[in-house]
Phi, psi and omega in degrees: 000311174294014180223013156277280170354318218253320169297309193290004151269311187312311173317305186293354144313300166299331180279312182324271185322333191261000138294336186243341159224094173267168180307127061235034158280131176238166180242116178195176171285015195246183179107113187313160190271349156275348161329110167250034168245014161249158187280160157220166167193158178246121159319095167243149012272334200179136147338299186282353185221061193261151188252319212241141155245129160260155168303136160288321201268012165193120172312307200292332172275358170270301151005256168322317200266004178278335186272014191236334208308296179204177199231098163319135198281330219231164175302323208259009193250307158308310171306304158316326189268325166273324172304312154325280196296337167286335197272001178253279164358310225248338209054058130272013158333315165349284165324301203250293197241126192252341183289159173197141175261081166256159190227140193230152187206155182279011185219113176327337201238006181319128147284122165210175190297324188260018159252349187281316187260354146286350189277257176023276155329338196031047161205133178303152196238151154256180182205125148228172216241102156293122207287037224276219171253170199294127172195168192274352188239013167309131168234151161273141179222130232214126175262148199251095176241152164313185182245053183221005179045055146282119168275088230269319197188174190243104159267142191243159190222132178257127177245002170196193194286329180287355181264324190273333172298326212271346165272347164290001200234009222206329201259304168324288202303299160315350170288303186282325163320301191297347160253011174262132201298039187289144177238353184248355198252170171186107175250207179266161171258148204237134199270345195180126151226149183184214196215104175238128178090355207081023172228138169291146159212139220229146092269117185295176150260147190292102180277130231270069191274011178218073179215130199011032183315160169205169193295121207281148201231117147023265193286328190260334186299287186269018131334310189285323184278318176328289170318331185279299165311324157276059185250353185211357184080180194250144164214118176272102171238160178308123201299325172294021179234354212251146200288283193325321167309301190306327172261003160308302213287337192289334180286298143010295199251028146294329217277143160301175159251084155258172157310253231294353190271318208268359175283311196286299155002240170350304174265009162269008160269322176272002185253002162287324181287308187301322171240047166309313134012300207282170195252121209234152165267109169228134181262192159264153140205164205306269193121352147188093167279127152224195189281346171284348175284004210218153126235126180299089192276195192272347172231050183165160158259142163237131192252120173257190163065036204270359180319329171249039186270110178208131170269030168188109191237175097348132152289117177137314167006281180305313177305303187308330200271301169329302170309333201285286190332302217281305194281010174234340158273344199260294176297345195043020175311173036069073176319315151332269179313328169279341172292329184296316194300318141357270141003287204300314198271322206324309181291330185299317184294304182276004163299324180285017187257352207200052178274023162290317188253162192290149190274124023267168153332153142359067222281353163283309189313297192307340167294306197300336161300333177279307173285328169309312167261031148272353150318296166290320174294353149305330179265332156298331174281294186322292154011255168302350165064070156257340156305273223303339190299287173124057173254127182359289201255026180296310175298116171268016156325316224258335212201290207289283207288283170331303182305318214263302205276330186268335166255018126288349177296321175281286168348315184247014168248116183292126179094025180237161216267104183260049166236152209255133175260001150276349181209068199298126120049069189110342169299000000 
């Protein structure tokens, strides 16, 4: 799986380039080096393993966008990563990232994204290019730097129907955030959306994401979310009365008919039935708070990444999703086992969502919130089709599904052993 990955971002260099430079820009090895209609860029870490394309033509702006680039999780990760950037700082690139990429074209006046976005804009611009991994919503998203290699903004770009909604949605969603009082929250500002080429393209504003970070703390994490969850206020109703169902079950039953399509079914019919009843809290939530989406400064949270950003939800949402997302990229847990843990953890998690009642949540609510968004996010990857996609965790088969089907099974049988047996209680 890690050397399917690995191919498939070295391939997306090829879908990439001819969207951000189309014709009659082409891609070869060529181009004088006083040409200034060829483009250059450098592959980091390499062409068979690229994360990253940086400007070729200034250190100081290659630099700048490696050191802007990500906040490496490990000591030795880091070390690595400066080292680069010195060596891009020093012109020894040479040495460490040796691929360069160009794309070159005869006609002076060639359209491309990053002339698109200094006219927009009104300042020249560089553009370096993020690589990411195989998934059904990968977009290119292109970092905006001066030529003093400031990172001024983010462009997110849509390239087919599920990328131009979720940026069209994304654009909305930061929009209506730009009018809302948040005082614990802190989100990108949108510097430009529009239509270039027939693709939506959204520019943030750069958010000051290494500027006093500090460790993210608990209590204050769910402060943030909390506001984010009240942003329009909360309403309790009986889940068979609720907006968020009536558009659960339509997505749902949109869904092909594969094996995990007609499995996720099945149990979302029996944990409907049983909890039709029940009195659910809904709220807004973020649609995938994690930890690479955030960062914690000592007076604010800062949050990206708003596309999947729905104002009617479980209250509660954003926690569940944070813990899965922390323990199975962060923690390396066992996906299996995070999904139980999940579960398991669940009144801890949604108690700060409810501080009227004594901490943990209710625990059947709390199961049942738990289980609802594992519904849901199951009906998204189904959706978005990310297994065909080649995404990590696209099969849900595999991981998902199994977990989801035995503990709804506990769930809609009364007196039954709701703890998970990979992952007890208190982990």
């Amino acid at each position: 799986m890690t050397n399917d990955n690995t191919a498939r971002r070295a391939e997306y260099v090829n879908e990439v380039l001819p969207i951000l430079y189309p014709d009659p820009w082409r891609r070869d090895g060529s181009g004088a080096p006083g040409d200034d209609t060829a483009v250059r860029m450098i592959a980091v870490p390499n062409i068979r393993r690229p994360r990253l394309l940086v400007p070729a033509n200034s250190p100081k702006v290659a630099a700048a966008a490696l050191a802007r680039y990500a906040r490496p999780p490990s000591r030795l990760a880091r070390l690595k990563r400066d080292a680069a950037v010195l060596a891009l700082r020093t012109g020894m690139s040479r040495l460490l990232l040796r691929d360069r990429i160009t794309v070159t074209t005869t006609d002076p006046d060639a359209d491309s994204l990053s002339g698109y976005l200094s006219g927009v804009l009104d300042t020249p611009l560089h553009i370096s290019v993020h690589i990411g991994p195989a998934r059904a919503n990968r977009k290119p998203v292109v970092q905006l730097l001066t030529e003093h290699g400031q990172t001024i903004a983010f462009a997110k770009i849509g390239v087919n129907p599920l990328t131009q909604r979720l940026v069209a949605e994304e654009t909305e969603a930061l929009q209506r955030l730009a009018k809302a009082e948040l005082v614990k929250v802190t989100v990108p500002g949108v510097r430009h959306a529009g239509v270039w080429r027939e693709h939506q393209v959204l520019v943030q504003q750069a958010l000051p994401i290494w500027t006093d970070r500090v460790a993210v703390a608990p209590g204050r994490l769910a402060e943030a979310m909390r506001e984010i969850a009240t942003l329009e206020g909360v309403h309790n109703r009986r889940l068979d009365e609720s907006d968020y169902l009536a558009t659960l079950r339509d997505r749902i039953d949109a869904l092909d008919d594969t094996a995990d399509a007609r499995e996720l079914r099945a149990a979302a019919v029996e944990l409907l039935d049983a909890a039709a009843g029940e009195r659910v809290t809904f709220g807004a939530w973020h649609g995938d708070w994690t930890p690479w989406n955030m960062a914690m400064l000592a007076d604010t949270c800062l949050v990206w990444d708003w596309e999947r950003f729905c104002l009617e939800a479980p209250v509660g949402f954003d926690a569940l999703h944070y813990r899965l997302q922390h323990d199975i990229v962060i923690a390396r847990r066992d996906p299996s086992a995070a999904v139980d843990h999940c579960i398991n953890k669940a009144g801890a998690l949604l108690a700060p969502f409810f501080p009227a009642n004594p901490a943990p949540a209710p625990a059947r609510l709390a199961r049942l919130t738990a289980l609802l968004y594992l519904i849901d996010l199951a009906t998204r990857y189904l959706t978005d089709r990310q297994a065909e996609a080649g995404a990590r965790l696209g099969a849900l088969g595999t991981w998902l599904l199994p977990v989801l089907v035995r503990r709804v099974a506990a769930f809609a049988t009364p007196d039954a052993d709701v703890v998970g047996p990979t992952s007890p209680e208190g982990n």
